[in-house]
C-alpha positions as CSV (number, residue, x, y, z in Angstrom):
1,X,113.7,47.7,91.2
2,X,115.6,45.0,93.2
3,X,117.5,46.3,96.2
4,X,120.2,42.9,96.5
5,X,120.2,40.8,100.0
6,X,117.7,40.9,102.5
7,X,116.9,43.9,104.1
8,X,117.2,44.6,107.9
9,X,114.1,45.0,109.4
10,X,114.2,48.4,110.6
11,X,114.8,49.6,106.4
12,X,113.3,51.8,104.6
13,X,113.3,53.3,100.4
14,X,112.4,56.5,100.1
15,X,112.7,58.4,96.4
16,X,114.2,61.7,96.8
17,X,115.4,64.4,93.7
18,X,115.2,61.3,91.5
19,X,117.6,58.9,93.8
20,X,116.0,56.1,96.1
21,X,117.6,56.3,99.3
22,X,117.4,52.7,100.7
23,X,118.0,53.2,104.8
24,X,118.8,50.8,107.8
25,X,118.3,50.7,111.2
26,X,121.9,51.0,112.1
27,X,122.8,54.2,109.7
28,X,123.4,52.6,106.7
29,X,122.6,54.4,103.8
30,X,122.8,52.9,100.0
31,X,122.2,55.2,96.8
32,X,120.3,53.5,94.2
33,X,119.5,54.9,90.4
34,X,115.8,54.3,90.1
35,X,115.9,54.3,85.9
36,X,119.1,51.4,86.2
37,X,118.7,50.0,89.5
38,X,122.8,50.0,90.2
39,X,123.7,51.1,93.4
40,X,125.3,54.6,92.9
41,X,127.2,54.9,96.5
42,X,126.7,53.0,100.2
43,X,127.7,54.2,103.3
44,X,126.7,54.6,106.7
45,X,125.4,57.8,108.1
46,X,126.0,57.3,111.8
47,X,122.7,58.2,112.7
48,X,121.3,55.4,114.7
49,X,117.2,54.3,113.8
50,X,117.6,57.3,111.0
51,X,113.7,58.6,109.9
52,X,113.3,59.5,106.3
53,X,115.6,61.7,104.2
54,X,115.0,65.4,103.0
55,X,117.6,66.1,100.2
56,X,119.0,69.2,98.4
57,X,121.0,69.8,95.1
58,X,124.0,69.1,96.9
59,X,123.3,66.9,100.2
60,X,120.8,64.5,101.8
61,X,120.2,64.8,105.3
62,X,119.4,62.1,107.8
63,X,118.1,62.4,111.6
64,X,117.5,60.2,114.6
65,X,114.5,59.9,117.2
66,X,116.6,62.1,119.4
67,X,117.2,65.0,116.7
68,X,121.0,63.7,115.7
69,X,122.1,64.9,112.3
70,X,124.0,63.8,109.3
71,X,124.2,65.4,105.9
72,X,126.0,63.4,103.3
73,X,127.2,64.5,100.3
74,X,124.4,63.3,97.6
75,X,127.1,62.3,94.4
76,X,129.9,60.2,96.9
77,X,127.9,59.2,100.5
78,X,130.4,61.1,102.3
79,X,129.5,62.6,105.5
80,X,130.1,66.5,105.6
81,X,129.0,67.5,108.2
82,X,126.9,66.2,111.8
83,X,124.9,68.0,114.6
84,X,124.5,66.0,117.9
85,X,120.8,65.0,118.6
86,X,118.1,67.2,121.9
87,X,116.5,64.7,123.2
88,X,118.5,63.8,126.3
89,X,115.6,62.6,128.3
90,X,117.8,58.8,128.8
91,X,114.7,57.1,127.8
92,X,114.7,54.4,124.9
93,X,113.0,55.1,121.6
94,X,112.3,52.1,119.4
95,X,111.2,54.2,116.5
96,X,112.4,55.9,113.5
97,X,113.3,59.5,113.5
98,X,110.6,61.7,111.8
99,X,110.7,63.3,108.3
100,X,112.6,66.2,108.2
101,X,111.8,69.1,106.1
102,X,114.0,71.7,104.3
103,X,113.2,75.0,102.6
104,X,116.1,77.1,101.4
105,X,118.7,76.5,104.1
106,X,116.0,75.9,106.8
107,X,116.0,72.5,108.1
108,X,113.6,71.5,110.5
109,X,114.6,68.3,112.9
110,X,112.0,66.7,115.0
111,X,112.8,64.8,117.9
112,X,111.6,63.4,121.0
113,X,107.7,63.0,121.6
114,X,106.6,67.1,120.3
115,X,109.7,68.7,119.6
116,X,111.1,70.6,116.9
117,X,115.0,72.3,116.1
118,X,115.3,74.2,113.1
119,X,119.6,74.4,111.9
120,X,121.3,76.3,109.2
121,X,122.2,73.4,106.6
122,X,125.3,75.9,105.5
123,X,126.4,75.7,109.0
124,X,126.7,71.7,108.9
């Protein structure tokens, strides 16, 4: 598969319930079918150096190094909902945010150096 233009940097692709999820440093977020290659939705998740995605039926979900998240609706990119980040320790972080799991409505968000939040996805 082609992803179109040059890719910032800080970009990632990352195959999720059959949908690539191509990522950038500064929260944008494209859609792409991996079978067609056409770009399905783009949009920007306004989380800042987002990690890689965990996605349900319904909604992907996004986090920053500091634990901010954003869970966009998987069919249109629209954000539905956003949880501000833990980490408040003022210190820059030139990384990615770490994976994120999710099992049922459990979502575990890492952030900072050895921390964990767990949030209710249905209260996003």
């Amino acid at each position: 598969m082609r992803v179109s233009g040059k890719q910032a940097e800080a970009s990632g692709a990352y195959l999720r319930r059959g949908t690539v999820y191509v990522t950038r440093g500064s929260g944008g977020v494209s859609a792409v079918s991996p079978r067609t290659g056409r770009t399905l939705w783009d949009s920007n998740s306004t989380v800042e150096q987002q990690g890689p995605p965990t996605a349900s039926a319904t909604h992907v979900y996004f986090a920053s190094p500091s634990g901010r998240v954003a869970a966009l609706n998987v069919s249109t990119g629209k954000i539905e909902g956003t949880r501000d980040g833990r980490d408040d320790s003022g210190e820059p972080d030139n990384t990615s945010g770490a994976p994120l799991t999710l099992v049922g409505d459990a979502l575990y968000v890492p952030y900072g150096d050895r921390s964990v939040y767990t949030l209710d996805v249905r209260a996003l």
